[in-house]
C-alpha positions in Angstrom: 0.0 0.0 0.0 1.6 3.4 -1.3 0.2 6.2 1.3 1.3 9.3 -1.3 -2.0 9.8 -2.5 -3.7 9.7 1.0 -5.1 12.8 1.7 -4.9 14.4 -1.8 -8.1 16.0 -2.7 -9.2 17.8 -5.7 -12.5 19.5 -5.1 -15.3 17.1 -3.2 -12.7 14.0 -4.3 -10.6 12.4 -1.7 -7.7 10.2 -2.7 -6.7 7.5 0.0 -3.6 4.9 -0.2 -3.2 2.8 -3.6 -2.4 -0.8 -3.7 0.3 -1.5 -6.3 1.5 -4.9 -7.5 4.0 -5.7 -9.9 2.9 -8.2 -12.9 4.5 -11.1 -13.9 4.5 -10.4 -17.9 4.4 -13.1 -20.7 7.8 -13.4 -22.3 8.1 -11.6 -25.5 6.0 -9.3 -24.4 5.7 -6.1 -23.2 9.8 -5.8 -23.9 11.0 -2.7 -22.3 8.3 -1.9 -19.5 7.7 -2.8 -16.0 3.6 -3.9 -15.4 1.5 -3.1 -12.5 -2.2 -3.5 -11.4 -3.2 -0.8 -9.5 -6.2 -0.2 -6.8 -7.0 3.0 -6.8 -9.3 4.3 -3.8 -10.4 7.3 -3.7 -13.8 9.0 -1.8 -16.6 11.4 -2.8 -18.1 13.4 0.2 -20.7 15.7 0.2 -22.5 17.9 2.5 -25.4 16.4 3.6 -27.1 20.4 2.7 -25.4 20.3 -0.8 -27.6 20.1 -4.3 -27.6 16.9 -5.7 -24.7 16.1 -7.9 -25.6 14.6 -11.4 -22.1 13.4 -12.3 -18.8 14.0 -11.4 -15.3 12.5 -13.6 -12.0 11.9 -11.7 -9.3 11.6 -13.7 -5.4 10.4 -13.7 -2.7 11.5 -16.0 1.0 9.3 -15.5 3.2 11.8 -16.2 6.7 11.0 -17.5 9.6 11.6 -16.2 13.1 12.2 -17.7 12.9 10.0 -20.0 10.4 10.5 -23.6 9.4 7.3 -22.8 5.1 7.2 -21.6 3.8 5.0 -19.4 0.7 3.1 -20.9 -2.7 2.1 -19.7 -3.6 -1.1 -20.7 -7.1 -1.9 -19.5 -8.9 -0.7 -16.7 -12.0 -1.2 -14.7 -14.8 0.0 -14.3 -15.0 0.2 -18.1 -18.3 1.5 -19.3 -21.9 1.0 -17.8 -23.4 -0.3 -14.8 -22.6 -3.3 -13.1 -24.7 -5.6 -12.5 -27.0 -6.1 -9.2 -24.4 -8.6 -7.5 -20.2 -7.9 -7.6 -18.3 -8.9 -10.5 -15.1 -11.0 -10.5 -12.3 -10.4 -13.1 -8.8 -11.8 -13.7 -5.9 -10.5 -16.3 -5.5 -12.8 -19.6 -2.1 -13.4 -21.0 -2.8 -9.5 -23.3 -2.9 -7.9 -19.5 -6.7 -7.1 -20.5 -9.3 -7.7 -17.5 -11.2 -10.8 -18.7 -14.9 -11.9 -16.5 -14.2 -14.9 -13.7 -16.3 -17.4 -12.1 -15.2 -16.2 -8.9 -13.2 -18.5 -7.7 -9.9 -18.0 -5.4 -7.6 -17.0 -8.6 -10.0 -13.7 -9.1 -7.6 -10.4 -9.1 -10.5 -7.8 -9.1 -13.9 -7.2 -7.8 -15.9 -4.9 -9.4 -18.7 -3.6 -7.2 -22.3 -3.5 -7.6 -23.5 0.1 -8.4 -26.5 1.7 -9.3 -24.9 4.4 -11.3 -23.5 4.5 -14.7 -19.3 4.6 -15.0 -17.8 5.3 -18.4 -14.2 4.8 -18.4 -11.7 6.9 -21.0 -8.3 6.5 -22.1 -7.3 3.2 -22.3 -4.3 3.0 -24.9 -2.9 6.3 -23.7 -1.2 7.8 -20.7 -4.2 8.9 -19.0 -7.7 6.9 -17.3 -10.9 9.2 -16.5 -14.0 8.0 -15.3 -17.5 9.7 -15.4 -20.2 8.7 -12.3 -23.7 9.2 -14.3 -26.4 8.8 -11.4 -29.1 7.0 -13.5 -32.1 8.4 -10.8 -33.1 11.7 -9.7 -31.3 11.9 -6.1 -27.5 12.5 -7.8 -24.6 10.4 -7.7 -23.9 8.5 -4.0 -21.3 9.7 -1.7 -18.7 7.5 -0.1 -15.8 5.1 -1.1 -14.9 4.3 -4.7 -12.2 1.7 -6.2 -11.2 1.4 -9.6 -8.0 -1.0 -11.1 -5.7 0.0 -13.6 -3.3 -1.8 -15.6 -0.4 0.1 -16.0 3.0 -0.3 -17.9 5.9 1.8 -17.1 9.2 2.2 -18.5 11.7 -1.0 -17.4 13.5 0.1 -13.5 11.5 3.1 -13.4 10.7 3.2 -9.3 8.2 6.0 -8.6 5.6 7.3 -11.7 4.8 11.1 -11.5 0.6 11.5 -11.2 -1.8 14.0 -11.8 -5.1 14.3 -10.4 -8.4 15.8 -11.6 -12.0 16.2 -11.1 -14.8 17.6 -12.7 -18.7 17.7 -11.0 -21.9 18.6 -11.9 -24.4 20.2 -9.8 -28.4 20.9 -9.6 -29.0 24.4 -9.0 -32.0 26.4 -9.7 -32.0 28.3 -13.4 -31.3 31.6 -11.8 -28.0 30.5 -10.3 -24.8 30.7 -11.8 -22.6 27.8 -11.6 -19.6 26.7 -13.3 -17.5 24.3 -12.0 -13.9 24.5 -11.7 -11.0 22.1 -10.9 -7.3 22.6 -9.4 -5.1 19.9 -10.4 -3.1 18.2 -7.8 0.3 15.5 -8.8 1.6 13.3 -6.5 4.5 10.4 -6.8 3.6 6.8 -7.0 6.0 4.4 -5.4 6.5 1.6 -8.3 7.2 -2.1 -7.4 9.1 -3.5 -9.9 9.8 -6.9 -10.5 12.9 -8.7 -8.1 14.3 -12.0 -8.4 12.6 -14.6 -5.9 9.4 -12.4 -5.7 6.5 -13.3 -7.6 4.2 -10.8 -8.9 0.5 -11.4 -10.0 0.3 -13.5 -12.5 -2.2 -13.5 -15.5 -4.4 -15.9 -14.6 -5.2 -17.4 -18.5 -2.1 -18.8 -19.7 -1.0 -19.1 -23.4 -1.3 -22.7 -22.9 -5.1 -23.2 -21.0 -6.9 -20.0 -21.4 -10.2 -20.1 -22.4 -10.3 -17.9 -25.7 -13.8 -16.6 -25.0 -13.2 -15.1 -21.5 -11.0 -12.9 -24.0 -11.4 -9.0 -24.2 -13.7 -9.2 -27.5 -13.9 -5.1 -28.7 -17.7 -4.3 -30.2 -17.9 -2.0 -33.1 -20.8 -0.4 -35.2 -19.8 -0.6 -39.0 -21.0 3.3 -40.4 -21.5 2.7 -44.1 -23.1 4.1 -47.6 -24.6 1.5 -50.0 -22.8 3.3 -52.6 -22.7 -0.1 -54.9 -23.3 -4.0 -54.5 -19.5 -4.8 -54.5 -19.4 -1.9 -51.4 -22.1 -3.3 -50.1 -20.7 -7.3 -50.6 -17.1 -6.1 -49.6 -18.3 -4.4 -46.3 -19.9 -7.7 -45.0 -17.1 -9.8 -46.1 -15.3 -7.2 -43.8 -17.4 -7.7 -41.0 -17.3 -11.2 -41.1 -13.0 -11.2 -41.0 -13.7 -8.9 -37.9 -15.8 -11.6 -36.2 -13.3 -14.4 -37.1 -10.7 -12.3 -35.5 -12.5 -11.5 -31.9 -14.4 -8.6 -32.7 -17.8 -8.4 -31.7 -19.4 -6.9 -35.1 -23.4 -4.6 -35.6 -23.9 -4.0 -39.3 -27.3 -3.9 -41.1 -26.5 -7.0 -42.6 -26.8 -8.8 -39.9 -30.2 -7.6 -38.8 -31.7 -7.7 -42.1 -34.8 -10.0 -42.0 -37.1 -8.2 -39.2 -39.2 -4.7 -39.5 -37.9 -2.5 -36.7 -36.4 1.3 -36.9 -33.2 1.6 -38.0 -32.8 4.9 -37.0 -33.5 3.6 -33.0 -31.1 0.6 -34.0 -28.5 3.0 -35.3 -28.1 5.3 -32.2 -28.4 2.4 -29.3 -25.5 0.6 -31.3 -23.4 3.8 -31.6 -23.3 4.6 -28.1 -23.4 0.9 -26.7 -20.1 -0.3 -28.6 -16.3 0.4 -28.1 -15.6 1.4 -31.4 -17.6 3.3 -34.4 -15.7 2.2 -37.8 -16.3 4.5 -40.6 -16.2 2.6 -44.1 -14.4 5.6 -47.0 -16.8 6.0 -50.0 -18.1 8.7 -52.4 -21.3 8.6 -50.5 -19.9 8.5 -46.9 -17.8 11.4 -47.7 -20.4 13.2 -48.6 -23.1 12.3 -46.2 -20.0 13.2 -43.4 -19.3 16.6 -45.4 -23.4 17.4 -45.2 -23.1 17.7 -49.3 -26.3 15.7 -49.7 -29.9 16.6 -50.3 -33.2 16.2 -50.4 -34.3 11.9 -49.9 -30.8 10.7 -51.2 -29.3 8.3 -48.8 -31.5 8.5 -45.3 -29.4 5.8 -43.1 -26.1 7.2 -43.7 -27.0 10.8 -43.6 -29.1 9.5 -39.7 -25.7 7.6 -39.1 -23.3 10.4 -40.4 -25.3 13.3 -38.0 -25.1 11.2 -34.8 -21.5 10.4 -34.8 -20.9 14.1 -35.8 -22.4 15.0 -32.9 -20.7 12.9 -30.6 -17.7 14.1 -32.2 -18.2 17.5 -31.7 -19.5 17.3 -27.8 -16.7 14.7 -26.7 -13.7 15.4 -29.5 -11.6 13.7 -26.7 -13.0 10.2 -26.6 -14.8 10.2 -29.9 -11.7 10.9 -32.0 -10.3 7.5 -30.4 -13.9 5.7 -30.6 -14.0 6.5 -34.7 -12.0 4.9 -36.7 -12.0 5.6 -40.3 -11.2 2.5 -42.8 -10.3 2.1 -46.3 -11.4 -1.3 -48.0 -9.0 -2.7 -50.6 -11.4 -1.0 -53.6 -11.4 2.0 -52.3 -9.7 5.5 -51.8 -8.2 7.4 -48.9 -9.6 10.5 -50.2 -12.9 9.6 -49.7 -12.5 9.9 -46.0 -14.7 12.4 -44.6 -13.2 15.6 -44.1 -15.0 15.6 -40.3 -13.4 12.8 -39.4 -9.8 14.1 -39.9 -8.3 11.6 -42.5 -4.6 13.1 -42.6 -4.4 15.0 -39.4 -5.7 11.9 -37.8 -4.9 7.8 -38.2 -6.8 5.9 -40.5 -7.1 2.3 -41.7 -5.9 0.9 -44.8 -6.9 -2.5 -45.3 -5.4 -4.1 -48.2 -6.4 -7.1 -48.3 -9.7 -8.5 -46.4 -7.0 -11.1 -44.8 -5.9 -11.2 -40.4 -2.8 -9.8 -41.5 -4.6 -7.0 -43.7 -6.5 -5.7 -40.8 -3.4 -5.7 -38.1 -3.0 -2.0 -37.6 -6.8 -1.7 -37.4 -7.3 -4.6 -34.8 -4.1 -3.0 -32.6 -6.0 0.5 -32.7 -8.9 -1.8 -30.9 -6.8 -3.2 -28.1 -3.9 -0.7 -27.4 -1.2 -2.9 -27.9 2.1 -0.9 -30.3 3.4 -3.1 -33.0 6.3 -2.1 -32.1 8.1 -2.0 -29.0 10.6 0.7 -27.5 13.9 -1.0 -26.5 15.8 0.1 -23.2 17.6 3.2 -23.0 21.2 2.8 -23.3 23.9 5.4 -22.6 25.7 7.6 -24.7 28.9 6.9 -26.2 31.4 8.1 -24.5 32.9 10.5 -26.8 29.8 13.0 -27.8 30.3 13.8 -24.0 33.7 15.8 -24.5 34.7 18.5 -27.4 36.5 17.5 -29.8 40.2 18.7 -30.0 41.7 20.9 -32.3 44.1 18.2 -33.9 40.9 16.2 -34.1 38.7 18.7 -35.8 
């Protein structure tokens, strides 16, 4: 238990001690970092005479130190909704991802029951936030909170730099003004990295025995224009290589068959899945750019204003939750303009083949291609001038 963040506050937030255990890693993987899972505690109190409080977000950003190298959230609980009426177990697979349990005495994390709504940001990056959404009218509860985090620092580094924030809503009468503010606080973590003869935790799913459907399975919404049949053909074939490859896949194809309203069916899958793929076309473009008129198109132009929207209300998370692709027929150009396709990444899939869509299936889980390799020293002789007989 690190007692650094005890007694850190940001607003109505109270941080209290963190639990942080060193990971046993995979070999091969992960080269170049350290992994922890950290418990993070922190409270909310509020005056028992105080409006009621809609939502509030806390967030953490792992700051690095004198190195360029970042530290990396990997997964991190809670992750998005409510949980369900009774606790839930989890336990790390061999991908560091937090994976559901049966409970039994190998569970790492226990998510608790809540009847408010938790959306989690940032995994992937160098930062976690999390947004309390009471679902009733009598505001978000008071009291202790606990959230886990999966995160990988640089290899040896012993303490991680962290910054603390908070944000809170509040319900006041019309007439009042409110806005709320926030004074960011950092503090140092003390890191426990891995020693010889001490066993960290240790992903519970093994290469050898792990279940692949206790996975981490990313959702996604495929946005599309039925610009042609082969668009039409190639975008299902597409959705059907992200299924084979672990990816939990909503197209209109799929629900095809029943009378219902897409519009409805459009908008729940948007904000219920991880990730919103965007497929490039002459119609998409368009439909993003708001160049069409009068009847032409309907569901794209529905589709095309809704995850505008988000875009524009939460650039932040959106920007990571949209991912533009480019199927093998088609052009980069006819990216949207909205959706940044050159100031932004997007997806080039060559080739409807696993290795085809690589870079797009990494975007999904976090993980670098790549890996950075230790830092070394610097030789020797950049350290001193030069003399003159030398130059």
């Amino acid at each position: 238990m690190d007692p650094a963040p005890n007694g850190v506050s940001v607003g109505s937030t109270y941080l209290r001690s963190w639990q942080v255990d060193s990971i046993d890693t995979p070999s091969n993987m992960f080269d170049g970092y350290d992994a922890h899972l950290v418990k993070i505690n922190y409270d909310l109190e509020i005056d028992p005479d105080c409006p009621g409080m809609p939502w509030f977000e806390i967030s953490f950003e792992f700051l690095s130190g004198e190195t360029s190298d970042q530290a990396v959230v990997v997964d991190a609980l809670p992750r998005f909704g409510t949980s369900p009426e009774t606790p839930k177990p989890y336990v790390l697979n061999r991908f560091l991802n937090f994976v559901p349990s049966e409970g039994d005495v190998s569970t790492q994390v226990l998510l608790p029951a809540t009847t408010d709504r938790v959306d989690m940001f940032g995994a992937g990056g160098n930062s976690v936030r999390w947004r309390h959404v009471s679902l009733g009218g009598a505001g978000v509860r008071p009291g202790s909170y606990a959230a886990w985090v999966v995160l990988l620092t640089p290899a040896g580094q012993v303490e991680q730099r962290v910054e603390c924030s908070a944000r809170y809503d509040l319900s006041v009468l019309p007439d009042v003004e409110y806005r709320p503010t926030q004074v960011p606080v950092d503090f140092r973590l003390s890191l426990v990295p891995p020693r010889e003869g001490l066993r960290g935790v240790a992903p519970s799913l093994s290469a050898a025995t792990e279940d692949p459907s206790q996975e981490y399975c990313p959702s996604v919404f495929i946005c599309y224009a039925h610009d042609s049949l082969q668009h039409k053909e190639t975008a299902r074939l597409f959705g059907n290589l992200l299924a084979e490859n672990g990816v939990g896949v909503h197209m209109d194809r799929y629900e095809e068959g029943k009378r219902g309203d897409w519009g409805i069916w459009a908008r729940e899958r948007i904000d219920q899945v991880d990730f919103v793929i965007v497929l490039a076309s002459p119609i998409c473009r368009k439909a993003f750019d708001g160049e069409l008129r009068g009847r032409e198109h309907p569901g794209i132009r529905s589709e095309s204003r809704l995850i505008n929207e988000r875009l524009h209300v939460y650039r932040d998370e959106w920007t990571a939750k949209v991912l533009p692709v480019v199927l093998p027929h088609e052009l980069v150009d006819n990216i949207p303009e909205m959706l940044q396709p050159w100031t932004s990444d997007h997806y080039e899939v060559t080739e409807l083949t696993s290795g085809g869509i690589d870079d797009l299936l990494r975007a999904m889980t976090g993980v670098p291609k790549y890996s950075r390799p230790p830092l070394g020293q610097l030789p020797a002789g950049v350290l001193k001038p030069l003399s003159g007989a030398e130059s």
